[in-house]
C-alpha positions as CSV (number, residue, x, y, z in Angstrom):
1,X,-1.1,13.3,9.7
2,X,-3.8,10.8,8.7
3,X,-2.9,7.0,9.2
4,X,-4.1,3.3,8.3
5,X,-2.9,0.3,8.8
6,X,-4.0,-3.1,7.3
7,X,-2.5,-5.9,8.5
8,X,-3.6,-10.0,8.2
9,X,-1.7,-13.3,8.7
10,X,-0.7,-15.4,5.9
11,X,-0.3,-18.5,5.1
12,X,3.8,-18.2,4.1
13,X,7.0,-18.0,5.1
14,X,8.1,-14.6,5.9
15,X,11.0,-14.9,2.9
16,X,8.7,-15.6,0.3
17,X,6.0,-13.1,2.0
18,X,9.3,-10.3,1.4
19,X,10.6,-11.1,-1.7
20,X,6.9,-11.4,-3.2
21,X,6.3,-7.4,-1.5
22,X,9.6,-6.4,-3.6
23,X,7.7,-6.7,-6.9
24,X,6.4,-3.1,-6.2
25,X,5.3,-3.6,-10.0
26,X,2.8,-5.8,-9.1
27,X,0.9,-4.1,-7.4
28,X,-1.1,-2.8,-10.4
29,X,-3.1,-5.8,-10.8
30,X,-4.7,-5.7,-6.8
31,X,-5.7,-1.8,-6.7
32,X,-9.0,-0.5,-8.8
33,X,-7.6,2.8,-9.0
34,X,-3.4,2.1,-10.1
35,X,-3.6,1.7,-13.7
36,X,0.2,1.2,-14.2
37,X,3.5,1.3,-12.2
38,X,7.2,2.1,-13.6
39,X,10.2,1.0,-12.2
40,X,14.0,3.2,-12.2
41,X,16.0,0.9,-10.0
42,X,16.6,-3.1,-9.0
43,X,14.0,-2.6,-6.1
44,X,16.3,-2.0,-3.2
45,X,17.0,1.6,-1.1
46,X,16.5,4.5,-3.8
47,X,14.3,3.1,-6.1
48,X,11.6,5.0,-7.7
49,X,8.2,4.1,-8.8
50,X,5.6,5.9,-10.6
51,X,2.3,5.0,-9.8
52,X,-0.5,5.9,-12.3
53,X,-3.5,6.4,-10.7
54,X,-7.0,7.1,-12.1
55,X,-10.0,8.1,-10.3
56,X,-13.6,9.3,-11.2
57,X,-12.7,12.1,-13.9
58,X,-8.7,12.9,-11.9
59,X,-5.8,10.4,-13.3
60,X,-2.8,11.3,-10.8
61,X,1.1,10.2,-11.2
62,X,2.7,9.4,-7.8
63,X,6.5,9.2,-7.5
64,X,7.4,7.0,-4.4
65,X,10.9,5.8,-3.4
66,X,12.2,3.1,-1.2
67,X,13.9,4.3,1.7
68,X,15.1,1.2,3.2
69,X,14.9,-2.4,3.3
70,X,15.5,-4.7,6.4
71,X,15.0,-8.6,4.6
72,X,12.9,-10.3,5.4
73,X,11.1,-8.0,7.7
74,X,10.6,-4.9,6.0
75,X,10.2,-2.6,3.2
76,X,10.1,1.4,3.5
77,X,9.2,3.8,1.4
78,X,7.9,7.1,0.9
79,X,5.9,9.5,-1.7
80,X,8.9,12.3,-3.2
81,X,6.2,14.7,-4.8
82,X,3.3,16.9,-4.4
83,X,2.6,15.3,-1.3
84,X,4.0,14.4,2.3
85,X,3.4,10.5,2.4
86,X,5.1,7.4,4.0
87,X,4.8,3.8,4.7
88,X,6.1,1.0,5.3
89,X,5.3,-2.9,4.5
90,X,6.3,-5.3,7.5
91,X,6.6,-9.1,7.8
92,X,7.5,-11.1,10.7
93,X,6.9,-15.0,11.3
94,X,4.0,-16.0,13.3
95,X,4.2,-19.5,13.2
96,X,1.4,-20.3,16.2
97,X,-0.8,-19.1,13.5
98,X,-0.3,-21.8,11.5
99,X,-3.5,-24.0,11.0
100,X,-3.2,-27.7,10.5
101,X,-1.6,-28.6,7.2
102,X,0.2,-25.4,6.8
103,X,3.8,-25.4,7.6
104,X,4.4,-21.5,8.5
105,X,2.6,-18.0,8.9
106,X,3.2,-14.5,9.1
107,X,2.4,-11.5,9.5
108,X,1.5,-8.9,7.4
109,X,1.3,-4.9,7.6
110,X,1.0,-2.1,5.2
111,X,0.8,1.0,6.9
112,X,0.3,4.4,5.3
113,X,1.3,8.1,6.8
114,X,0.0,11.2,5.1
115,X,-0.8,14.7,5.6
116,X,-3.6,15.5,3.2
117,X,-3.3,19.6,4.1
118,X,0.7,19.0,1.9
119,X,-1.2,18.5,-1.4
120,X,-0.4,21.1,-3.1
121,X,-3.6,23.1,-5.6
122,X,-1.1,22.6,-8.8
123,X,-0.4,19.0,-8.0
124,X,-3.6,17.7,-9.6
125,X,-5.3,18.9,-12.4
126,X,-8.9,19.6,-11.1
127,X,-12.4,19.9,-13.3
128,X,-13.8,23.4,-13.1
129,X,-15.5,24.2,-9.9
130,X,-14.0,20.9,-8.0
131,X,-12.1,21.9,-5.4
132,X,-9.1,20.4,-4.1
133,X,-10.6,20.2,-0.8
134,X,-13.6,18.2,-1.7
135,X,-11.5,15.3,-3.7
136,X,-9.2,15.2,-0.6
137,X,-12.4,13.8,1.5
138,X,-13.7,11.6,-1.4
139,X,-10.4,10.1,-1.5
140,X,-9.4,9.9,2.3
141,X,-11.9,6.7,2.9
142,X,-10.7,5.1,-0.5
143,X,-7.3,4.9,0.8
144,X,-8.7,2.5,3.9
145,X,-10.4,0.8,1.2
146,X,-8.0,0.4,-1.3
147,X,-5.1,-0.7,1.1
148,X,-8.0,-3.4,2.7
149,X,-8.7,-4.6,-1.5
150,X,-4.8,-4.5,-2.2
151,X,-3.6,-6.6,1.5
152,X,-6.7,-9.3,1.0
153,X,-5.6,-9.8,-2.9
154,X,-2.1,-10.3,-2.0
155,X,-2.9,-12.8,0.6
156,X,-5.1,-14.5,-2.3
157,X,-2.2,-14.7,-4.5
158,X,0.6,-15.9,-2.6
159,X,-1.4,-18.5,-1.0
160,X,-3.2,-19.7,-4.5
161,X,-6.7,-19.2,-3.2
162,X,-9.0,-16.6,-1.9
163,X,-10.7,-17.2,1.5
164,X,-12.3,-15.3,4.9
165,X,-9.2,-12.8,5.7
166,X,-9.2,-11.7,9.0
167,X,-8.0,-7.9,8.8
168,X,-6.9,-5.1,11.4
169,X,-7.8,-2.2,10.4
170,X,-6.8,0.4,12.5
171,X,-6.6,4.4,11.3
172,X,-5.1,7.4,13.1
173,X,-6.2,10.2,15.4
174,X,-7.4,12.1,12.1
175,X,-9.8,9.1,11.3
176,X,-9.8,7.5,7.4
């Protein structure tokens, strides 16, 4: 299994850091790559999404589904097709990380779980002579970079203004 994990404070309450996390719809507007998302569900445990994803000359659907919620801690989910993918999004209060002027903190992870050898050669429909193997490294080290863009524009919309985040970035024994 290949792993990252992006995680930041932010300047927010861990309720309003959860329930702005639930609008899995949202996410559309902080990735370069997800060009849509559809919803089946009210965004609690067994709700789906379709993710639309589009990439150099590939566009991709991904079905995902929530697998739990713990509020306001925690969201998990995981991908129900063509590939064996989970994560999770956690929040928890950090309030000594509060600067001056800001009444509360927390903190925020998304972490990501996959196995890039479970993608199937049907799953995506390839150009000739591309092989599956080569898009799966191309796209291993936009995941790290895409779940960095997507944490640091969240962080810029819930607290009304970009600035310096400090992220962790760590990634798994197979290395993003």
């Amino acid at each position: 299994m290949d792993e990252v994990e992006v995680s930041t404070i932010v300047y927010a309450p861990p309720e309003e850091m959860y329930e702005f996390l639930l609008d899995f719809p949202g996410y559309a507007r902080y990735s370069e790559y997800i060009e849509r998302v559809t919803q089946a569900g009210d965004g609690m445990s067994g709700t789906r999404y379709d993710l639309v994803f589009s990439w150099w000359k590939l566009t991709y659907t991904a079905r995902s589904e929530v697998t739990g919620v713990e509020r306001p801690e925690r969201i998990d989910w995981r991908i129900v097709k063509d590939i064996d993918a989970d994560g999770y999004w956690k929040v928890e209060s950090v309030p000594e990380k509060a600067p001056d002027g800001v009444e509360s903190a927390s903190r925020v992870v998304l972490r990501i779980e996959f196995d890039p050898d479970s993608v199937s050669e049907s799953a995506v429909d390839l150009p000739r002579l591309v092989s599956l193997a080569w898009v799966i490294e191309k796209v291993k080290p936009l995941v790290r970079k895409e779940a960095t863009r997507i944490v640091e524009r969240v962080v810029a919309d819930i607290e009304g203004e970009r600035r310096d985040v400090d992220l962790n970035i760590r990634t798994g024994p197979d290395s993003l």
